[in-house]
Each structure stands twice: as C-alpha cells, then as structure tokens.
C-alpha positions in Angstrom: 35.9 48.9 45.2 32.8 46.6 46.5 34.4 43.4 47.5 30.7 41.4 48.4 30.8 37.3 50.0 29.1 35.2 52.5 30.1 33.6 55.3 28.6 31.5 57.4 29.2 31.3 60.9 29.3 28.1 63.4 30.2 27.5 67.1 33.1 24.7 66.7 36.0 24.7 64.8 35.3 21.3 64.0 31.8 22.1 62.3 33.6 25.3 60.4 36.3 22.2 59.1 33.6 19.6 58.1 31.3 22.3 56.2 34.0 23.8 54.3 34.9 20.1 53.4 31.0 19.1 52.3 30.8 22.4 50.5 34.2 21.6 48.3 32.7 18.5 47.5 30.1 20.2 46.0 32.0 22.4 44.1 31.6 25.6 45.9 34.8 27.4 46.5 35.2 27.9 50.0 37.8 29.7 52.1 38.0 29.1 56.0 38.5 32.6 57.7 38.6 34.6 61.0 35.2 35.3 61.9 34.2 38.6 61.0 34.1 41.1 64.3 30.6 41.5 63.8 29.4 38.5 64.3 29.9 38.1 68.2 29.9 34.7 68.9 31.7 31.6 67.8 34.6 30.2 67.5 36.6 32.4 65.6 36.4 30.5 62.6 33.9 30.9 59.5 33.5 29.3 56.4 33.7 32.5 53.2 31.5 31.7 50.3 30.6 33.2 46.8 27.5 35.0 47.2 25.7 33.4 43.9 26.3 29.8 45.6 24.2 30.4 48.4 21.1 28.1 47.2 24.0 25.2 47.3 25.8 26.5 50.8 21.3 26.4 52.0 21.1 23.2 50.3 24.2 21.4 52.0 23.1 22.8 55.2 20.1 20.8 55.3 21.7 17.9 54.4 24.6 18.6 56.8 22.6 20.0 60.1 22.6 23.2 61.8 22.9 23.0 65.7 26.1 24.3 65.8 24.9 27.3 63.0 25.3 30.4 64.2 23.9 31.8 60.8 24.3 32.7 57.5 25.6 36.5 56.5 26.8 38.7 53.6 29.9 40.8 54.5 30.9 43.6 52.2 33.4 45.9 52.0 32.0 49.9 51.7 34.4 53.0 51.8 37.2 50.6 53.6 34.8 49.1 56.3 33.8 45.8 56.5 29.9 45.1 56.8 28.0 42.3 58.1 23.9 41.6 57.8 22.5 38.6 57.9 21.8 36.6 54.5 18.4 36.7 53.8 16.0 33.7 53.1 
C-alpha cells in the first residue's frame, strides 16, 4: 500500500500551530505531526496535508508568510519506508 500526503515544514512550533489553524479554516484537513526524519531541521513539528489541497496550503501561505517556512514536501510511504522530496511548484 502507497500511503501519499504533504507536509509542510516550519521552524517554530508556534508557526506549525497557527498554519494548521489558518488551513482548518479553510477547510483543508490538517493533522499536526512529528516532522518527518528527513527533513533535518525544525522544530519537530509539521503540519500533514492532503496532497490535492496543495494549491489552497500555496494559497494560505501567501497570505499567511513564510519566514519561518522551512518548505513544502510530499512524503510517501514505498515498500514500508517512508519518503520525503520536496513538493514541486
């Protein structure tokens, strides 16, 4: 089984806390979660999103700010491994 989401990374807790909030508020459900190993930096902390709501986590990112971004990725699952690359444009 594929098991395919995004996640997208941030240096504070706090901005992890607010972005989840914004994005719920839009309608996008959100999960707050460890940060995936691969991402090396942060605060331990992410916010997990469905993949087809990207355009609206992009959107509420410009409306929210980004200094505390680390970036945007797609983590997926293959042969019991998690993967992570970074979400495309």
């Amino acid at each position: 089984m594929q098991e395919a989401y995004g996640v997208a990374a941030f240096r504070s807790r706090q901005q992890v806390l607010w972005f989840e909030a914004a994005l719920r508020r839009r309608g996008v459900p959100t999960e707050v979660i460890s940060t995936p190993r691969d991402i090396a930096m942060g605060c331990g902390l992410s916010v997990r999103f469905p993949l087809d709501r990207a355009g609206d986590v992009r959107q509420a990112l410009r409306g929210f700010g980004t200094s505390n971004l680390i970036g945007l990725y797609r983590a997926e699952y293959r042969g019991g491994r998690l993967t992570v690359t970074p979400l495309g444009q």
